[in-house]
Residue, then its C-alpha position, 0 to 999 in steps of 0.5 A: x740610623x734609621x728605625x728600618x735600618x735598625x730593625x733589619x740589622x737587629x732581624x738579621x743578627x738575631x736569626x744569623x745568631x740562632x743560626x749560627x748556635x743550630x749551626x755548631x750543635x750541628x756540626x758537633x753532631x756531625x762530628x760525633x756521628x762521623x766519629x762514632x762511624x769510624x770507630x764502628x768501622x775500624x773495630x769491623x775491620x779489626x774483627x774481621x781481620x783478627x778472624x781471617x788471620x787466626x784462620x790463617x795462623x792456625x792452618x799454617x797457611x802463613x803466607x795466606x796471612x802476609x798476602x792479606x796483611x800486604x792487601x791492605x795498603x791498597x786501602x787507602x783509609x787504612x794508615x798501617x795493620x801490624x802484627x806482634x807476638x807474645x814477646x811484642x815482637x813486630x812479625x809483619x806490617x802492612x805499609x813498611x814506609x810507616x815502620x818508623x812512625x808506628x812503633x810499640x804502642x804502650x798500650x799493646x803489653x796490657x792487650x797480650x797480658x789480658x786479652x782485652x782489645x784497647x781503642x786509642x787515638x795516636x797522634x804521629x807527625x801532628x796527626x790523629x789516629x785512630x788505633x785498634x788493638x785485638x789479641x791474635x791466637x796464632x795456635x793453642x800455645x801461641x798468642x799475639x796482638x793485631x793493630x790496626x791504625x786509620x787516620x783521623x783526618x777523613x772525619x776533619x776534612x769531612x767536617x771542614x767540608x761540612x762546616x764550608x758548606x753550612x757557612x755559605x748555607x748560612x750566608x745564603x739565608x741571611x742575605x735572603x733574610x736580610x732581603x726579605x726584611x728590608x724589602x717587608x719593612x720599607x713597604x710595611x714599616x719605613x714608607x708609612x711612618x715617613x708619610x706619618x712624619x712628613x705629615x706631622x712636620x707638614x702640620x706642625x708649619x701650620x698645613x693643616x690641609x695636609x693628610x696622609x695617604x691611605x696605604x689599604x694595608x689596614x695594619x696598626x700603621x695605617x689605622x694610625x694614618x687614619x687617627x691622624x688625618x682625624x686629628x688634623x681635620x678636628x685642628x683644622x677645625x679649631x684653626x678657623x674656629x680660633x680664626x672667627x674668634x680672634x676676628x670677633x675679639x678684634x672687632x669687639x677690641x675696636x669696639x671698646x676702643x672706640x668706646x674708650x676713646x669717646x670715654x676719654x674725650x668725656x673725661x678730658x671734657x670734664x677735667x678741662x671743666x673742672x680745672x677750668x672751674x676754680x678759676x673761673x668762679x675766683x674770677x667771677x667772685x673777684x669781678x662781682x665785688x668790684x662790680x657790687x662795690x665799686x666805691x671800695x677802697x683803690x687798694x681792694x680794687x688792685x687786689x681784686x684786679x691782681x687776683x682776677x689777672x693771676x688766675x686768668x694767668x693760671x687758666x693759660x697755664x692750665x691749658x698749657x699743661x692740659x696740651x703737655x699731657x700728649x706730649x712729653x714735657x720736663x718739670x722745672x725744679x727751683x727751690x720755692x718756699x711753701x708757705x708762699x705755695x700755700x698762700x697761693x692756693x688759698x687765694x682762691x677761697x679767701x671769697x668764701x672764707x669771707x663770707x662765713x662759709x668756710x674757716x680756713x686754719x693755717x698759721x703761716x709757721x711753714x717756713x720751709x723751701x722745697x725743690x718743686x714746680x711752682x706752677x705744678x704744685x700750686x695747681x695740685x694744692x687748689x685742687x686738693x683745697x677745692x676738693x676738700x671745699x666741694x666736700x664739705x658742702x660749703x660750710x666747714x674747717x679747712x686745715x693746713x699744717x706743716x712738720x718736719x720729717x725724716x732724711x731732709x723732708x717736709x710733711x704738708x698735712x690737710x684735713x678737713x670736716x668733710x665726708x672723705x673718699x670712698x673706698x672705691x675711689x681710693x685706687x684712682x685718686x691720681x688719674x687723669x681727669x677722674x672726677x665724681x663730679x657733675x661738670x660745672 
């Protein structure tokens, strides 16, 4: 339901119910008035009466009196005139039809004992009366009483009227009300707020070119048209300020895009080197031997040689792996016994191990098979050995030990003389191609 159908409806009960309470106090007073009217006008005719046939009675003119007392039929408003004597007696009625209906009122015996008129209302066949009864002096020795009856009736059909006539009076004004209303709040109320809501929906879809007519009423509703076509201008504002912005960060996103793609070719250019480094100079130690020694023992010479093929071997896998980051790839799992991992990572300073420079402290008491990827393994092994190698400047002890673990593992643990990490490396030790140091 809509709020002017609601307004309308809550409008219009409200004042048919204020109507409706001024309505019944009304007719109540009407009521009262008619009543109070009638009695007024019953107890007139009954003095009058009593006056006329007390007149009658004491100047024997008795037939004077039956004369007035058979007149009254004629009266239309008046249901019966009776007249008793001392004894109660009924001497004379005015309508004889009504001789069975108005017997001996019960009141009428305290009226001839006191003297005092009484005011009762009757109810014959379902019907009210209003019935006056007034002492009668017919001499000086003789009394009597004097009833008067009138229906009740003329004030309830006064009132039926009265009350048709109020209703179709009350129907009029709600319909004219119930008009008036709507007509007043469809131009007032229910026009502009649906504006006001076509509007809001309109911006709430992203129109923020849509505004709300002005009604130049300049009530509360229409100032609010106006608060919410400044709304809507200062978002539409903000949509092509929020637009330039996002454009701007766009750019500068492909910006720094760019720039990380060109920081990413650099490290990918300095991890290749620093890959490629360790087994370069392996084979450059091993060539140069066999070239300053060429008079070296046949086996020193096949040792150089194998150690000068395994490591070009190892720049092929290298590459390899290097080509497998874009793509993805599986680890070959295969039980591999670690000491022979470990003696295949130390090969590549058995050179300088040699010469003095570096003491390398490992017992080969890791007899021990793991489930890893040789080749994996063994190139994550020279770069930790060669790490800890470059960190020490060339000269120091370089330590390898392995111990049992909990829940079936093995604990490989290297040490060396060196300075360490720093802390703020720390948190990229395992990125790709991070290095702190100078290609080559």
């Amino acid at each position: 339901m809509s709020i002017n159908t609601k307004l309308v409806l809550l409008l219009t009960l409200a004042v048919g119910a204020v109507m409706l309470v001024g309505s019944i106090l009304s007719l109540r007073e009407r009521e009262a008035a008619l009543e109070t009217a009638l009695r007024d006008e019953l107890r007139a005719h009954a003095v009058t009466l009593q006056i006329a046939l007390e007149e009658n009675y004491q100047n024997g003119r008795v037939v004077e009196a039956q004369r007035l007392i058979d007149r009254l039929r004629e009266n239309s408003h008046v249901y019966g005139v009776l007249i008793f004597d001392e004894n109660a007696n009924l001497l004379a009625l005015s309508q004889p039809l009504t001789a069975a209906d108005l017997r001996q009122p019960p009141e009428l015996a305290t009226v001839l004992q006191t003297g005092a008129a009484v005011e009762v209302v009757r109810t014959i066949k379902n019907r009210k009366f209003l019935t006056v009864i007034l002492p009668v002096r017919f001499d000086a020795q003789k009394s009597g009483a004097l009833e008067i009856v009138k229906p009740l009736a003329l004030i309830e059909d006064d009132i039926a009227g009265a009350r048709l006539n109020q209703l179709a009076t009350t129907l009029l004004l709600l319909a004219t009300i119930f008009l008036v209303v709507y007509v007043v709040l469809r131009r007032s109320l229910l026009r502009p707020v649906r504006d006001l809501l076509e509007a809001a929906q309109a911006l709430g879809r992203g129109r923020f070119d849509y505004r709300v007519k002005d009604s130049g009423t300049g009530d509360e509703l229409a100032r609010l048209a106006t608060e919410f076509n400044r709304m809507a201008d200062n978002l539409a504002e903000q949509r092509r300020a929020a637009d330039a912005e996002a454009e701007n960060r766009l750019n500068l996103e492909k910006q720094l895009r760019h720039g990380e793609r060109l920081a990413t070719v650099g490290r990918l250019a300095a991890g290749i080197a620093h890959e490629l480094g360790a087994p370069l100079n392996v084979i450059d130690a091993r060539a140069e031997q066999i070239l300053n020694k060429p008079d070296s023992p046949p086996e020193k010479l096949e040792r150089n040689l194998q150690i000068i093929r395994s490591q070009a071997a190892r720049i092929t896998r290298i590459i390899r792996q290097l080509l497998n980051m874009a793509r993805p790839f599986n680890l070959d799992f295969a039980p591999v016994p670690l000491e022979d991992l470990i003696k295949s990572a130390l090969e590549s300073f058995e050179n300088q191990s040699e010469k003095g420079q570096i003491e390398i402290d490992f017992s080969p008491t890791c007899d021990f098979t793991i489930s890893a990827d040789r080749d994996f393994m063994t190139q994550v092994l020279t770069n930790i050995f060669q790490n800890a190698v470059q960190e020490m400047n060339g000269a120091g002890v370089l330590r390898v030990a392995c111990e049992t673990a909990e829940n079936d593992f093995v604990a490989l643990k290297i040490s060396d003389t060196g300075g360490g990490i720093a802390p703020e490396n720390l948190d990229k030790i395992f990125d790709p191609f991070f290095t702190t140091k100078d290609i080559g």
